[in-house]
C-alpha positions, 0 to 999 in steps of 0.5 A, a space after each residue: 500500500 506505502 508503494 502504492 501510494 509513493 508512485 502516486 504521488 512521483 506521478 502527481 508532482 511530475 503530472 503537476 510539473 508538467 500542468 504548471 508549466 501548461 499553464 504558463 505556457 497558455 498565459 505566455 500564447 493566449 493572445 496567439 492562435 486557438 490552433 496554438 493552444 489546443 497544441 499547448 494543451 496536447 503536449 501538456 497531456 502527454 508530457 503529465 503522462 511522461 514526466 509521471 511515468 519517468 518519476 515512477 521509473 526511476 523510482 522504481 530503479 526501472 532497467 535502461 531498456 525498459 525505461 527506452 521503452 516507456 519513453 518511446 511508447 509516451 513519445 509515439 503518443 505525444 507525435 499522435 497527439 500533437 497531430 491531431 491537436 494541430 489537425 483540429 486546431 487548424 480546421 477551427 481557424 479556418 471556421 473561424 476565419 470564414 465566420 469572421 469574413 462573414 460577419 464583416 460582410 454582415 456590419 459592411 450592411 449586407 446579410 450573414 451567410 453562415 460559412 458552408 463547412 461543418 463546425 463544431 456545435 458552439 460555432 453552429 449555435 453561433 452562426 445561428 444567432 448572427 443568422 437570426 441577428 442578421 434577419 431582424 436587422 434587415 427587417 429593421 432596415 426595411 422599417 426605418 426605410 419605409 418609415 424614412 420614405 414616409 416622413 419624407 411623403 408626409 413633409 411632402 404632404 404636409 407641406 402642400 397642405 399649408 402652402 393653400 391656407 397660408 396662401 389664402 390667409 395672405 390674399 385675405 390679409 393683403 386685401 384687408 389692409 389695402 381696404 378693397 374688400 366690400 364684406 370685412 366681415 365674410 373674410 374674418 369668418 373665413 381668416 378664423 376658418 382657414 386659422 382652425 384648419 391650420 390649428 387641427 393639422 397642427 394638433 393631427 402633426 403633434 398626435 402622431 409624432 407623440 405616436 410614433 415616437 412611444 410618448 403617446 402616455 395612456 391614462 386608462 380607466 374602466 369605462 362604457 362602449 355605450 357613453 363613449 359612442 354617445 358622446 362621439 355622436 352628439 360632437 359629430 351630429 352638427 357636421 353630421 347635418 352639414 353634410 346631410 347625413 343621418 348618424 345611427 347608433 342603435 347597435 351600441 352595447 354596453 361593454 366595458 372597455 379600460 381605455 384612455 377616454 379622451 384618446 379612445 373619444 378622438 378615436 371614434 371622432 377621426 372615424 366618424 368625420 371621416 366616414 361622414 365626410 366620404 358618405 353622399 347626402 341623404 347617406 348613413 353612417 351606422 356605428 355599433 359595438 359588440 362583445 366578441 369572445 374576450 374583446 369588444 368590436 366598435 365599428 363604424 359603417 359609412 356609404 362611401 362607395 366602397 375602397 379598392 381591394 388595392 387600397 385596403 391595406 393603405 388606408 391606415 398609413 400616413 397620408 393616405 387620402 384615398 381614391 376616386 372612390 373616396 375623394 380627399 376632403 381639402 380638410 384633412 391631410 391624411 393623418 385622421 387614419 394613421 392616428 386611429 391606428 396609433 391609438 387603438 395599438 396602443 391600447 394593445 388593440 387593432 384596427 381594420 377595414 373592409 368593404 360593405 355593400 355601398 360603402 366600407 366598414 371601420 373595425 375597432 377591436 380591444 381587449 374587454 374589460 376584466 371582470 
């Protein structure tokens, strides 16, 4: 058992000779080559073995020839082992390398291709990552671009839109101040007409900023379907009456709903104005509201004609003023829509439309309220 024991520890402190000097030899090369590391942990494995096996043998007074022999046999290994370490050391670099050519490909702003070669498992998980990182990168170019080419429409729009009021509020004032007008009284009205459309596209521009910026701050509480719809017919029934359009809302049930009150309240005015503004004389515009399984359905129903098939999936995006078959109102710059949409997602909501007979149909739908 004590000899046991002895050659245990001669294998140990020649094994542990060889591991210290492993280990400094990885310190001295740890900025070098993986390849180079993996041939420092081959030979420190061997040379444990031999350096444990040369204190054992000479502890146990071993015969020159067998000592050659032992020799021999760890240095066969050794050579083995060293090949094989250096074998696999270079396949990883060259991996490595593609990997790296990859993803400098990937930052110059294309797309990662994942080098062809087999890898070992934890270059395939990385190859996997930066392939995934790579697609929600290029769809968040295709959103910044898209959302660039908005801006840049919108400034377009935005810009049209003001230049005709201002424009106007010009000619009016300049004609004022010459005194060549017979009726002050009639351009004052239209000066504060020009004036409040000016202050709603304002309002509409600073709404939708807030939107798309995530500073749209909702301040919810539980409220009725019912109340909401009642109070957003009776702002819209004055312009309602101007057009000649009958408002009808006999379908509203009432459900709860926690939402913001004054931003769910603009809302259903956006739709309503704008469903009125698109239906003929004599037209309706039916509003109604529902529970469907767990969430609440609002929907606004005007006669407008009907929307392209191509135009449906636009009709929510900044700017969008519609067709021949919706005429743009000189009253609005496109934003009423876009903001309806901003609203109702932010209130983990959507919204939708689709055509109906004579017209289209405007769909709300929010979550109901908890019990």
């Amino acid at each position: 058992m004590r000899d046991l024991l002895l050659i245990a520890l001669y294998a140990f402190l020649g094994a542990a000779a060889a591991g210290l000097l492993g280990a400094l030899a990885l310190r001295l090369l740890r900025r070098r080559s993986i390849a180079v590391s993996l041939a420092v942990v081959a030979a420190v494995a061997v040379g444990a073995m031999l350096a444990g096996t040369l204190a054992v043998a000479r502890a146990m007074f071993l015969s020159s020839h067998d000592l050659t022999v032992v020799t021999t046999v760890v240095a066969m290994a050794a050579a083995v082992s060293l090949a094989t370490a250096l074998l696999l050391g270079r396949q990883v670099v060259v991996i490595c390398r593609d990997l790296a050519r990859a993803a400098r490909r990937f930052g110059e702003g294309g797309t990662f291709t994942a080098p062809g070669a087999t890898a070992p498992a934890e270059l395939r998980a990385l190859s996997r990552e930066l392939t995934a990182t790579s697609e929600l990168l290029t769809a968040a170019r295709e959103r910044e671009r898209a959302l660039e080419t908005s801006r840049r429409e919108l400034v377009a729009w935005i810009s049209h839109d003001l230049r005709t009021p201002l424009a106007g509020l010009r000619a009016m004032s300049e004609a004022l101040e010459d005194g060549v007008v017979t009726d002050p009284a009639r351009y004052h009205r239209q000066i504060r007409t020009e004036v409040d459309r000016l202050n709603s596209m304002v309002g509409d521009l600073f709404e939708l900023s807030r939107i798309h910026a995530g500073a749209l701050a909702l301040t919810t509480a539980r409220v009725s379907m019912y109340d909401l719809v009642g109070d957003a017919l009776a702002g819209a029934d004055p312009l309602a009456r101007e057009h000649g359009v009958r408002l009808v809302g006999n379908r509203v049930a009432a459900v709860p709903v926690e939402v913001d009150g004054k931003e769910m309240t603009r809302v259903l005015a956006n739709l309503l104005v704008n469903a009125i503004r698109h239906t003929p004389a004599d037209g309706t515009v039916a509003v109604a509201a529902e529970l469907r399984a767990d969430s609440v359905v609002l929907s606004v129903t005007d006669g407008c004609g009907g929307i392209p098939e191509s135009d449906l999936p636009n009709v929510f995006d900044t700017g969008w003023r519609g067709t021949a078959a919706r005429t743009p109102s000189p009253a609005g710059a496109g934003l009423g829509l876009a903001i309806v949409r901003g609203i109702v997602e932010a209130h983990a909501g959507r919204a939708a439309v689709h055509n109906v007979t004579g017209g289209c149909r405007f769909e709300v739908t929010l979550p109901a309220a908890r019990s």
